[in-house]
TORZAVEX-805925 format. One line per 8 residues: their letters; for each residue z, x, y of C-alpha. Coordinates in Angstrom, 3 decimals. Example, Ala and Ser with C-alpha at 12.3 -4.5 7.8 and 13.67 -1.06 7.14 Angstrom:
2
as = 7.800,12.300,-4.500; 7.140,13.670,-1.060 $
//
This chain:
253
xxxxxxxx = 25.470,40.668,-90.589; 24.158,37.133,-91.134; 21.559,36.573,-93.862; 18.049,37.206,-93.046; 16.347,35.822,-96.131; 13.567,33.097,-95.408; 13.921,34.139,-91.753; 10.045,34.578,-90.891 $
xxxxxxxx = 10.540,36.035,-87.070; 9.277,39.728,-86.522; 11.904,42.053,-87.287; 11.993,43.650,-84.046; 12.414,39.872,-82.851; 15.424,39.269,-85.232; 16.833,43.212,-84.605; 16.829,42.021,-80.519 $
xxxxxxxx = 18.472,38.216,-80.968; 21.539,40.322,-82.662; 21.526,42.460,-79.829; 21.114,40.023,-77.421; 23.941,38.214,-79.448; 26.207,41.307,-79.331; 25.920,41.333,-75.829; 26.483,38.122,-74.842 $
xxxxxxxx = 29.834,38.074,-76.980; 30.607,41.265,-75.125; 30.516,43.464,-77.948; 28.041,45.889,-75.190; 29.612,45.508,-71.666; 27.292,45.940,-68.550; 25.973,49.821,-68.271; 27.368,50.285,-72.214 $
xxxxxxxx = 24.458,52.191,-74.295; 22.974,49.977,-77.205; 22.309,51.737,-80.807; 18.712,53.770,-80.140; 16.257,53.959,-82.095; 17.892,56.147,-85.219; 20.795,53.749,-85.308; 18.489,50.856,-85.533 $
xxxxxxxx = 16.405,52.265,-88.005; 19.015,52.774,-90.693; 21.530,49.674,-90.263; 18.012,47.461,-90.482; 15.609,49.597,-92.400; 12.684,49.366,-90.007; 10.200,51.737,-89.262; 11.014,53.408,-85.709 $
xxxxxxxx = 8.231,51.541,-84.289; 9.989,48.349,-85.047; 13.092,49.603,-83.208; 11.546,50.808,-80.699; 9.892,47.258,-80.188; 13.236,45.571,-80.317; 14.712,47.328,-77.340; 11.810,46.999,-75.587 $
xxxxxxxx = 12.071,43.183,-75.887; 15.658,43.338,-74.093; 14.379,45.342,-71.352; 11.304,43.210,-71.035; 13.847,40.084,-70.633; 15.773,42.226,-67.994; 19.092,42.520,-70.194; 18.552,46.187,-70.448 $
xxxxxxxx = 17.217,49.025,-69.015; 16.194,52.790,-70.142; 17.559,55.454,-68.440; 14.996,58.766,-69.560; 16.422,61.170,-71.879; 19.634,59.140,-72.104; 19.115,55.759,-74.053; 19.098,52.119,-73.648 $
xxxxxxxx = 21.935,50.381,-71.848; 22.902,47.285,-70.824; 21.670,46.091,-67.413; 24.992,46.427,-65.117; 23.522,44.565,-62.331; 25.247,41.065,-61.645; 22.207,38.146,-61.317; 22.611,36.500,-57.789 $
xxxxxxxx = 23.471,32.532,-57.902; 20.894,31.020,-55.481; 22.264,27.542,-54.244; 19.384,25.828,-53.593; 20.479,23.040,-51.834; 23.483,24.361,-50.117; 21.433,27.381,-48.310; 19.369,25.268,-46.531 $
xxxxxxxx = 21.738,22.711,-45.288; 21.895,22.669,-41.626; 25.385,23.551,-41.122; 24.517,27.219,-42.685; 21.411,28.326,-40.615; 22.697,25.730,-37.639; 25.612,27.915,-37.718; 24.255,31.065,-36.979 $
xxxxxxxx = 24.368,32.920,-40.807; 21.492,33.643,-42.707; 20.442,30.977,-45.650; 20.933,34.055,-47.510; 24.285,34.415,-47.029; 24.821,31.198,-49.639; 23.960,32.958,-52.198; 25.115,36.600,-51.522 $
xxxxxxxx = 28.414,35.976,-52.505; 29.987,38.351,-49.602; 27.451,41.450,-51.673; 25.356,43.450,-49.057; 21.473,41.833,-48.760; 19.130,44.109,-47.233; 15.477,43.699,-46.055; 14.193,46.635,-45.955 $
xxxxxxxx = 10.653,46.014,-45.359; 9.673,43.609,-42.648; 5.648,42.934,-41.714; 4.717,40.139,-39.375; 1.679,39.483,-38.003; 1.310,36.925,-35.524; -2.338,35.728,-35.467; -3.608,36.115,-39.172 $
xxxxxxxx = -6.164,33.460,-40.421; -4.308,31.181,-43.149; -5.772,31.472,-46.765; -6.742,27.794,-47.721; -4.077,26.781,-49.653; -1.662,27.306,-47.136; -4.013,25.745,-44.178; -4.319,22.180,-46.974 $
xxxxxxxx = -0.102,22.101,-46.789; 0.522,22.691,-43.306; -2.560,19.913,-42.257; -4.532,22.574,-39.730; -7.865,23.485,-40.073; -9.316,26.314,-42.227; -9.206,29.858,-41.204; -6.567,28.777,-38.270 $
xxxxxxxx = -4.067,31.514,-37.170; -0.890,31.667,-38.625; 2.365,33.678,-38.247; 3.264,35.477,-41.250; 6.159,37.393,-41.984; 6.068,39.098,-45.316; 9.890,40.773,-46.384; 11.278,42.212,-49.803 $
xxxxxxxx = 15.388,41.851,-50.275; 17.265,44.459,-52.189; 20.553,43.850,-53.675; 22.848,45.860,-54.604; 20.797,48.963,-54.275; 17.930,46.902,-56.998; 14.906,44.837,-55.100; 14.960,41.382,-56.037 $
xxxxxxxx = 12.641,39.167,-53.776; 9.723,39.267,-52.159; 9.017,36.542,-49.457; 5.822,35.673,-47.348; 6.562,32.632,-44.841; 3.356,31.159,-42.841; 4.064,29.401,-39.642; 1.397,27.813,-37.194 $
xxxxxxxx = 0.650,30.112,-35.244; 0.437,27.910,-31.654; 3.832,26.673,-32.260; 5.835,30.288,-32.796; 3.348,32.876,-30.315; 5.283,34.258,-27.960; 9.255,32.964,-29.750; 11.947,35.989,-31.913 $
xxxxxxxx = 9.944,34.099,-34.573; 7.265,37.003,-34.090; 9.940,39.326,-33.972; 11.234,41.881,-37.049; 14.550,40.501,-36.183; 15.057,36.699,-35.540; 18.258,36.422,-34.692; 21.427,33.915,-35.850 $
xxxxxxxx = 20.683,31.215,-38.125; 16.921,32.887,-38.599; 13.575,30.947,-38.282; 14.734,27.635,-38.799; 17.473,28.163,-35.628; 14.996,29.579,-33.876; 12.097,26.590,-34.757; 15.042,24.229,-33.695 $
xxxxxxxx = 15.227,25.646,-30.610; 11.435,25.090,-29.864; 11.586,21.901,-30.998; 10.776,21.426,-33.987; 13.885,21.678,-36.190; 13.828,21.251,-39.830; 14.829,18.133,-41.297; 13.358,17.989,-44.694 $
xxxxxxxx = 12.370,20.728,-46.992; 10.562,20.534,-50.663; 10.406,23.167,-53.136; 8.236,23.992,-55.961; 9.036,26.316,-58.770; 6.922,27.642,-61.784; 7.272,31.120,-63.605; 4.645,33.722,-64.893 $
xxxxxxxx = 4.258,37.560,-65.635; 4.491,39.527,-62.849; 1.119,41.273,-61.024; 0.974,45.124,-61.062; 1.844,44.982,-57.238; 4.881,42.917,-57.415; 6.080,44.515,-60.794; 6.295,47.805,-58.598 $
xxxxxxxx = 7.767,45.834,-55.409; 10.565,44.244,-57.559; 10.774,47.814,-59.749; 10.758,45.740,-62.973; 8.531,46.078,-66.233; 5.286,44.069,-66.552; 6.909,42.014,-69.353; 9.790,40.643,-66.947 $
xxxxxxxx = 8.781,37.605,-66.066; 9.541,36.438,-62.114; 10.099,32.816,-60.575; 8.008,31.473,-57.841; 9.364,29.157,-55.375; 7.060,27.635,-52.567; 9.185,25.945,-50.134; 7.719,23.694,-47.704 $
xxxxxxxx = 10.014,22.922,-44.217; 9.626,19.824,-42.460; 10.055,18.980,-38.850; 10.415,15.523,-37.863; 7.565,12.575,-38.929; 7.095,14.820,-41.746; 5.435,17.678,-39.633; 5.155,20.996,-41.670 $
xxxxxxxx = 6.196,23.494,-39.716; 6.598,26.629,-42.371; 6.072,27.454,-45.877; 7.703,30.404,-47.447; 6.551,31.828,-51.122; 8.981,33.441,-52.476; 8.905,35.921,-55.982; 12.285,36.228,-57.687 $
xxxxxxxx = 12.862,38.740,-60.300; 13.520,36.147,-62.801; 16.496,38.621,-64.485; 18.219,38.728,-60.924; 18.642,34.876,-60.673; 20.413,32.359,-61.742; 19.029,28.880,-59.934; 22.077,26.299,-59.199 $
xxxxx = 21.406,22.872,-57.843; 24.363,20.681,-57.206; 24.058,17.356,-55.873; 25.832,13.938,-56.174; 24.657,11.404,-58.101 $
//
């Protein structure tokens, strides 16, 4: 064990970066149980407070989870890969597959909760981007994706409203190729998208959407879609659980 002397991080800071350490060198595979709280307590001489604290930063960083009565072990779930230029291209949602599907990797995506409401009044922020007045209707559809069994995203897309009333757009299901397909074929088919991304500590509402501890941290991604002469025709918010994702962005120079 390396030298702690003149190290001044917490000790339940240190006791985690070895464990986090460990498990990156895959010392602890995924679902292996890390030392508890005993084991910790005599290899680092810490109170059990302190090793309880050090775990607790690995699960709050989504490396680990506790599993009641049984331990600590390493988080087994694989994070998805989200290609964020390659799942909007129009060849993938042109084509009739889900932008999804780009970053799925052939693993089984489920919605399982679907709300859309097709005259809703657009909260300001949303009625600035897409240039309509305040309080106009929107479509909104509001989704969460599980993975793998494990929820992982929670998405809330707002479309103007006069432009979608009556299309599958309004629908639970929206058919091949999903909204943009179906915005092409009304006309106004993306060309252009922008995304923004920031990070922050989760609410208590999507903490127990996304099942994940209030110290997980999740990824926001507001993604504007343009029609043509820069017309915005949807904007989707979307919450990642920041331990499910890995964000890949390849482009040529």
């Amino acid at each position: 064990m390396a030298s702690t002397i003149g190290d001044r991080r917490p000790k339940d800071q240190r006791i985690a970066d070895t464990l986090r350490e460990a498990i990156q060198a895959g010392e602890y595979g995924p679902g292996d149980r890390l030392p508890g709280e005993n084991d910790l307590m005599a290899t680092h001489d810490v109170a059990r407070m302190t090793a309880r604290q050090a775990l607790g930063v690995l699960q709050a960083e989504g490396i680990a989870g506790s599993r009641k009565g049984a331990g600590v072990f390493v988080r087994a779930f694989r994070p998805l890969r989200r290609r964020g230029i390659q799942r909007l291209a129009q060849e993938q949602w042109g084509a009739g597959r889900s932008i999804w599907a780009a970053d799925t990797e052939n693993r089984d995506l489920v919605v399982d909760q679907v709300e859309v409401t097709e005259e809703e009044p657009a909260p300001e922020r949303i009625s600035v981007v897409l240039d309509v007045k305040a309080e106009s209707k929107v479509c909104v559809r509001r989704r969460r994706f599980v993975l793998d069994g494990k929820p992982v995203l929670l998405a809330t897309s707002y479309l103007p409203a006069p432009i979608v009333v009556g299309s599958a757009i309004t629908e639970e299901n929206t058919g091949p190729g999903g909204v943009y397909a179906r915005l092409a074929e009304l006309g106004y088919k993306p060309v252009h998208f922008r995304e923004e991304i920031r990070s922050r500590m989760p609410s208590k509402d999507e903490a127990a959407q996304l099942n994940i501890s209030a110290g997980t941290p999740v990824i926001l991604i507001c993604r504007t879609a343009f029609a043509d002469v820069g017309f915005p025709v949807e904007i989707n918010e979307v919450t990642l659980d920041a331990a499910s994702y890995v964000l890949e962005y390849d482009f040529d120079a």
